[in-house]
C-alpha positions as CSV (number, residue, x, y, z in Angstrom):
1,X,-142.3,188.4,138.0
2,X,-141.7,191.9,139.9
3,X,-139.7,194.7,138.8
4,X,-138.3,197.6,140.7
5,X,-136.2,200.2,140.3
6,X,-132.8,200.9,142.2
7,X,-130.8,203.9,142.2
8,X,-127.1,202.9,142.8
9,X,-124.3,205.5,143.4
10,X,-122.0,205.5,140.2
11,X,-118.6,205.3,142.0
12,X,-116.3,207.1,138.9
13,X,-118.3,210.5,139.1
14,X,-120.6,210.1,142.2
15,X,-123.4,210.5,139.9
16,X,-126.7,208.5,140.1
17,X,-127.1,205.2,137.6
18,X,-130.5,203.8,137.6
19,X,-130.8,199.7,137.7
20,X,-133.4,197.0,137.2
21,X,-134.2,194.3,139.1
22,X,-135.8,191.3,137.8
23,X,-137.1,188.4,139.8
24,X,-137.5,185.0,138.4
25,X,-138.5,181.5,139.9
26,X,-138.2,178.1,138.8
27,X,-139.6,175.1,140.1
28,X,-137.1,171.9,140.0
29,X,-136.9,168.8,141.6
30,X,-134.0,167.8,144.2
31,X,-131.6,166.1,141.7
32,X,-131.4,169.0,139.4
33,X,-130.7,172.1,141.9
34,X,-127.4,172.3,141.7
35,X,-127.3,171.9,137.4
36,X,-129.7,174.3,137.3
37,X,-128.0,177.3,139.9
38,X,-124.8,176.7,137.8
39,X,-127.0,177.4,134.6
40,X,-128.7,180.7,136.1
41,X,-124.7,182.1,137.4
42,X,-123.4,181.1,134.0
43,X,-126.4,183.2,132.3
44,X,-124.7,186.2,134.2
45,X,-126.5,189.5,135.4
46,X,-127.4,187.7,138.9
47,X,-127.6,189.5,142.3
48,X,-129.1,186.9,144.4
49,X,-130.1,183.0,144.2
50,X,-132.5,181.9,147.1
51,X,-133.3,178.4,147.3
52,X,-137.1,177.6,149.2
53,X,-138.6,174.2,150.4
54,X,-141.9,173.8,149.2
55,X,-144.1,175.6,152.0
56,X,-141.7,178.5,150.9
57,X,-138.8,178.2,153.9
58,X,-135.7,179.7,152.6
59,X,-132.8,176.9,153.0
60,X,-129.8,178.9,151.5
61,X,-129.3,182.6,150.6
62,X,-126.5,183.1,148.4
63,X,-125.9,186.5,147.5
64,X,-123.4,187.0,144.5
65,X,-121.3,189.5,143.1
66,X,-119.1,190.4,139.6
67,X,-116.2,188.3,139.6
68,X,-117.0,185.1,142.0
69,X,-116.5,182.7,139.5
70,X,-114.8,178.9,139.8
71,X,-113.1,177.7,143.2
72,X,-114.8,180.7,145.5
73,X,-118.3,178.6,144.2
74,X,-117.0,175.1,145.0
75,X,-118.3,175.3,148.9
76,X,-121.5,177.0,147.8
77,X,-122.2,174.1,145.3
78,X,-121.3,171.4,148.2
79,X,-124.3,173.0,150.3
80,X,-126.9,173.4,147.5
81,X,-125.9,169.2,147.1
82,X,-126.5,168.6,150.8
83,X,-129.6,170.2,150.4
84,X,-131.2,169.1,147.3
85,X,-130.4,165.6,148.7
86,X,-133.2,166.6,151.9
87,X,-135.8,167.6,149.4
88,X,-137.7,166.3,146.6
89,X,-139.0,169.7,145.0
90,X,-138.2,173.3,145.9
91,X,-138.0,176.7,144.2
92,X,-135.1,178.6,142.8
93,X,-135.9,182.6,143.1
94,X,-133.5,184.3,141.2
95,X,-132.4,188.3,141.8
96,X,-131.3,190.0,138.6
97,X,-130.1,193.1,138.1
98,X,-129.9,195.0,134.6
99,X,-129.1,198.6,133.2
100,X,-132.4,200.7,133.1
101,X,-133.3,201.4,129.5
């Protein structure tokens, strides 16, 4: 797991806000991809799902934001399905980002 920190423009006073970003990664099998991404965006805080074959090619890139919730998810859940169903194991790398302490 690597940390960095990020400094993001604070748009109310145009002041500087630090942020921390946190990488995870999870290896699952082909059948659970899609249960699992819907865990991780349900756990909140997420920037960035990337979802890698086992020699580490990057099959989908799914960047997220505050607020895409429900219906605006149903297409990106019909392609993480097409693809789990072309692999047996991949990995799940997850982009999280979090208030500096």
């Amino acid at each position: 797991m690597a940390e960095d920190v990020v400094k993001k423009e604070n748009e109310a006073g145009g002041g500087r806000e630090e942020r921390r970003r946190r990488y995870e990664q999870y290896k699952v099998a082909g059948d659970r991809v899609v249960e699992k991404v819907k865990e991780i965006v349900r756990e909140g805080n997420v920037r960035r799902i990337t979802i890698r074959n086992e020699e580490g090619r990057t099959l989908i890139e799914i960047p997220l934001t505050i607020g895409v919730v429900g219906a605006v998810l149903a297409p990106v859940w019909a392609a993480i399905g097409a693809i789990a169903a072309l692999v047996a194991n991949c990995s799940i790398e997850v982009e999280r980002e979090e208030p500096a302490a």
